[in-house]
N, C-alpha and C positions, 0 to 999 in steps of 0.2 A: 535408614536401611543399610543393610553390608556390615561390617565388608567383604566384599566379595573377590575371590581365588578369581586376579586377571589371568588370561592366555592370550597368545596372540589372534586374530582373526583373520581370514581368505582376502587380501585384498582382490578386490572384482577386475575380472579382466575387462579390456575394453570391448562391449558388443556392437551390436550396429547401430549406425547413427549414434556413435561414443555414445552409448550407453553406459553407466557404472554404477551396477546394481548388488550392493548387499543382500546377501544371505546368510545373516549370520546367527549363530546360536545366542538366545537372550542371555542376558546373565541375572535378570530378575524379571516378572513380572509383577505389574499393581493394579489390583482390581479397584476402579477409583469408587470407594467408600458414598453411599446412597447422599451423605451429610454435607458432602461439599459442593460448594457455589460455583456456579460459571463464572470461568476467569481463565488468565493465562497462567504457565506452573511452571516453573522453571526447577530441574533435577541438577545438582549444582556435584561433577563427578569430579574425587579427589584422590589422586594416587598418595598412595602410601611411604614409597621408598623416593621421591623427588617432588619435584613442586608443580607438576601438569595436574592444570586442572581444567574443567569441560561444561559447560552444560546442558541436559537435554530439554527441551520445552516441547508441551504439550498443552492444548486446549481442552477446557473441562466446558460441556455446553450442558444447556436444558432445554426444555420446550413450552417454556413459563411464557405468560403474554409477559412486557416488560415496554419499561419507556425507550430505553437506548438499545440498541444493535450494534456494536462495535465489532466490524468485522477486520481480521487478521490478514494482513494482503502475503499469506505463507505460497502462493505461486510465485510472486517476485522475489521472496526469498531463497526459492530451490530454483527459480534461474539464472539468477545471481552467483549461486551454489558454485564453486569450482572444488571441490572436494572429488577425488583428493589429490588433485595436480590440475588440471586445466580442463575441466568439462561441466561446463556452463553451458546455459543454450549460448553465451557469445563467445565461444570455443569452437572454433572450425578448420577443417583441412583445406578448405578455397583459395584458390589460384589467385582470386581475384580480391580478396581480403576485405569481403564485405561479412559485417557482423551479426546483421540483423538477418535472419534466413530462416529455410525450413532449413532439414534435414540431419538437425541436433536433437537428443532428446535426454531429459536428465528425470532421476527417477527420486523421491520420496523415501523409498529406502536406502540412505546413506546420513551420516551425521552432516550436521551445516560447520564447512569450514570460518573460517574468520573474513566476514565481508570484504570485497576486492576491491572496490570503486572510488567511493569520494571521500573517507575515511579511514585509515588503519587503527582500530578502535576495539582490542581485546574482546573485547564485552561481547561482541557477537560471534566468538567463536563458540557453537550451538546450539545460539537462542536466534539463528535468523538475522533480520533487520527489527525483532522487537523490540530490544533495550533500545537502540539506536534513535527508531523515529517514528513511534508509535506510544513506547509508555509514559512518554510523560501526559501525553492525551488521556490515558488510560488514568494513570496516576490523580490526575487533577481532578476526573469524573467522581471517582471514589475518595477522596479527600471533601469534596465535597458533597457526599452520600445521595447523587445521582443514580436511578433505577434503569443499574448496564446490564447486558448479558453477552454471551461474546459465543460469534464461530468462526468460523475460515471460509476462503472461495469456494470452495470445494461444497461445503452448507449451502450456500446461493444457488450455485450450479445444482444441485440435488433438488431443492424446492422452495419457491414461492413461496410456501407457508414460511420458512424460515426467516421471512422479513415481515411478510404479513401482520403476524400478532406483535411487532411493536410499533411505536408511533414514530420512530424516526430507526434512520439506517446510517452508519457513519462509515465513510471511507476513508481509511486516516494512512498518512503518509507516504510511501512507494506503493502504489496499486495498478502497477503495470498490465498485469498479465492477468487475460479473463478469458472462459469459455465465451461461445453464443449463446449458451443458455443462462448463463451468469445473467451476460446485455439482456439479455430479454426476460428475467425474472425479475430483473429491477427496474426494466419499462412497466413491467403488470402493476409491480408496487407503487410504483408513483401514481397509474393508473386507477388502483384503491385506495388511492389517498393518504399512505407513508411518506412522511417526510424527509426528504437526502440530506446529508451533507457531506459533499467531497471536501473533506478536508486533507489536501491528499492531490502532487502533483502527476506528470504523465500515465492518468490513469488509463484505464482501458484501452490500451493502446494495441496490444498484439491478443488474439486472435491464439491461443493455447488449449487444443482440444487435451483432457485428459483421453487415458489409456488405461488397460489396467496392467499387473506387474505380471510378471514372465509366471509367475504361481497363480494367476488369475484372480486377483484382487483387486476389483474398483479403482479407478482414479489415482493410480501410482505414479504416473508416467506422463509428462510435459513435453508437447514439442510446440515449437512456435510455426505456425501454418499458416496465417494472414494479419492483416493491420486492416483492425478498426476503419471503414472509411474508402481502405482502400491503399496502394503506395504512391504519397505526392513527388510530384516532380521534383522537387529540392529533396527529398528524402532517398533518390534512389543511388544517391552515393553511397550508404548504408546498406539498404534492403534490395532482397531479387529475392524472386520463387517461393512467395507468396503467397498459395493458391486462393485459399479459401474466404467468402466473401461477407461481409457483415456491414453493418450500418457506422457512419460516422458515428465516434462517440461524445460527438458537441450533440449531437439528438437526445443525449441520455444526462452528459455534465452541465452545458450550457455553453462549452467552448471545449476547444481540442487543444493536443499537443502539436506546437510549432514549431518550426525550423528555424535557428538554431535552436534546440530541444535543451540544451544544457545552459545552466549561465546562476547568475544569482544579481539583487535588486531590493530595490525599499517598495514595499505594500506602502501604493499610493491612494489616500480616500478622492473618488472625485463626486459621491451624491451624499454630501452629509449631512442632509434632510432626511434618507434612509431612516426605517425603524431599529434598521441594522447595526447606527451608530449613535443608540441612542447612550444617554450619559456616558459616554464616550469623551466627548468635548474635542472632536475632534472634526475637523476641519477643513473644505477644498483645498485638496495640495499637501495635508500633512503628509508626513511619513512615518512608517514600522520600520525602521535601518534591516537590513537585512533577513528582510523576513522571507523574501520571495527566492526559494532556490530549490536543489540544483534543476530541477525542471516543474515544468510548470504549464499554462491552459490559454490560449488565446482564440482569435480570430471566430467570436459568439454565435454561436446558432442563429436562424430567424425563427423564435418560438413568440407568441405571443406573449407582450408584458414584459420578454426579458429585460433585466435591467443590468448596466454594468455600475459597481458599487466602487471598484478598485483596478487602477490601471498604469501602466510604466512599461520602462525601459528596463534589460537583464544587460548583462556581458557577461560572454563567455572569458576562459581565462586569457585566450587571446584577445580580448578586448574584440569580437564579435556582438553583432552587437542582436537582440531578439526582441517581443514583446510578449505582456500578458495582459488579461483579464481574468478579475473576479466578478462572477455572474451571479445574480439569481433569479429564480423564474418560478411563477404560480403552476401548483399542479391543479388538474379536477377540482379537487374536492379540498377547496382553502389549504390544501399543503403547499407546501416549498421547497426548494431546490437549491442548494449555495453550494457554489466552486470557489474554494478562497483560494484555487488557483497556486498553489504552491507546495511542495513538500513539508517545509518548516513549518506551520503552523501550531503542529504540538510545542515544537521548540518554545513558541513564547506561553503557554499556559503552566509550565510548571519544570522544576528542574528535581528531579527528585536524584536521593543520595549515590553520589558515583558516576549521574551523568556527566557526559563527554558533550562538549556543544560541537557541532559540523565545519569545517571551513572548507569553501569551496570554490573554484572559479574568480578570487579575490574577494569573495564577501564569506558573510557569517550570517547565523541568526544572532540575536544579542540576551537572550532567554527570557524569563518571564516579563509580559510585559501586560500593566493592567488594562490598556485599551482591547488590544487580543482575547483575555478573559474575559471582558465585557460584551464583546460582542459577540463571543458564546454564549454568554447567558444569554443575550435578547435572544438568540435562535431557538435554543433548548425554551425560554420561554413563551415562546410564540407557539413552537412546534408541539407543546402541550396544549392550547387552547384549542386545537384541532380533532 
């Protein structure tokens, strides 16, 4: 498509609770064509008279039953968001220079700047945290012609059916930031017998009512308003003003986010009798080098059956020191439940062309690695016989 006659556009001023909300005039629209598949799309924008270039990404969904549910964790992406100068939810005016708060709020309508945190990594200026640590999960699915279909939080939060008609639900990489409704669409699901898998560190952690946009459109508008659980004592060096109240989300993962929150670590097997590690060949005490980062799931729920399959020590880059667990747990109705308890995960199934691997906190992931992929497949295999 184009090219199309740029102008400049309004940059937004700042509203309340630094709000920075676009209104701008399209410079195209695309009615997405009845013929295309669910998936994520990346609009790849290229100036003409220099070398900037952008991209937008959008999700194409359906409402087809399907095996996989690969959902886009795009709230941790727009709060991460500092476009276009410093208004993130952890962008604040506070005296007392705590990050984690209400009374920020960032909006959907704005392009996604270039990721701020544990990588300066091009790629994601536009596309989110997709490229970053989500697609090569993506990538490896459909490489090897797995039955995906893909939405966003925002799908969850709207309806229960949107997990419903598949047989499993994948939460892949930074999946921080959830409604209540999200938590408790995917308690019903487990409840009807869908299979999880967090694959996918400090999820559910904040407590993010949408809003809708200043034009009155749906679900525009992110503020962070409580923590999952609740705020622990070790944590309130960080968070205050917190109001609103929700269920630990070790009730929903099998284990929570811990204090120190940040760090990175070797995926250690400690039950290699698991179905989990079958031809595997892997061992009490091996290790995945690097696979456990930057944040990640400990201290397990008391659910019936749980079982920890993967456990160790993180360091932060100060050499802090933290722990984790990888969980899993029987739902109802013969499904299951796995936390592999870390962000990297996708990092070891596939590296597709132009990835960037993460370093962070003195570790890395180290990328594909054939035990990691295998013991996807047991999951994905198990979680079909259901």
């Amino acid at each position: 498509m184009g090219p199309f006659e740029g102008k400049p556009q309004t940059l937004p001023a700042v509203g309340e609770k630094r709000l920075r909300e676009c209104t701008w005039e399209p410079a195209v629209l695309l009615e997405i064509p009845g013929d295309w598949i669910s998936g994520v799309y990346l609009a790849k924008l290229s100036a003409t008279k220099h070398r900037y270039q952008s991209y937008c990404t959008f999700i194409v969904r359906d409402n087809r039953r399907a095996d996989i549910l690969f959902q886009c964790s795009t709230n941790t992406w727009q709060a991460y968001n500092k476009w276009p100068e410093n208004h993130s939810l952890y962008d604040n005016d506070r005296a007392d220079k705590r990050p984690l708060v209400s009374g920020v709020r960032v909006s959907f309508d704005r392009p996604y700047a270039k990721y701020p945190q544990v990588t300066d990594n091009p790629l994601s200026l536009g596309s989110g945290e997709f490229l970053l640590f989500e697609f090569p999960f993506a990538y490896w699915l459909e490489q090897h012609g797995y039955d995906v279909t893909y939405c966003v939080n925002e799908d969850v939060h709207n309806s229960v059916d949107t997990i419903a008609r598949c047989k499993a639900f994948l939460s892949v990489g930074h999946d921080e930031y959830w409604t209540r409704k999200q938590y408790d669409h995917c308690m019903e699901a487990i409840n009807r017998g869908v299979n999880f898998g967090f694959f996918s560190g400090n999820t559910c952690c904040f407590v993010t009512p949408f809003s809708p946009s200043t034009s009155g459109v749906p679900n525009r508008i992110l503020e962070r308003m409580g923590r999952f659980g609740g705020i622990r004592p070790a944590e309130e060096k960080w968070m205050a003003d917190l109001p609103e109240k929700a269920p630990n989300e070790s009730t929903l993962i099998g284990a929570q986010t811990v204090t120190p929150f940040n760090g990175s670590g070797d995926w250690i097997c400690t039950k290699p009798n698991h179905w989990i590690f079958a031809d595997t060949g892997m061992k009490k005490g091996e290790r995945i080098p690097g696979l456990v980062g930057w944040e990640f799931h400990g201290d397990p729920a008391e659910i019936p059956g749980l079982e920890v399959v993967a456990a160790g020590k993180t360091l932060t880059g100060g050499e802090v020191e933290s722990h984790y667990e990888a969980t899993i747990y029987p739902g109802p109705k013969g499904n299951t439940v796995f936390n592999a308890s870390t962000i990297f995960w996708a990092q070891g199934l596939s590296s597709p062309p132009g990835h960037w691997l993460p370093y962070v906190h003195n570790g890395r992931p180290h990328g594909p690695d054939k035990r990691v992929q295998q013991m996807t497949r047991n999951l994905l295999a198990k979680w079909w016989q259901v």
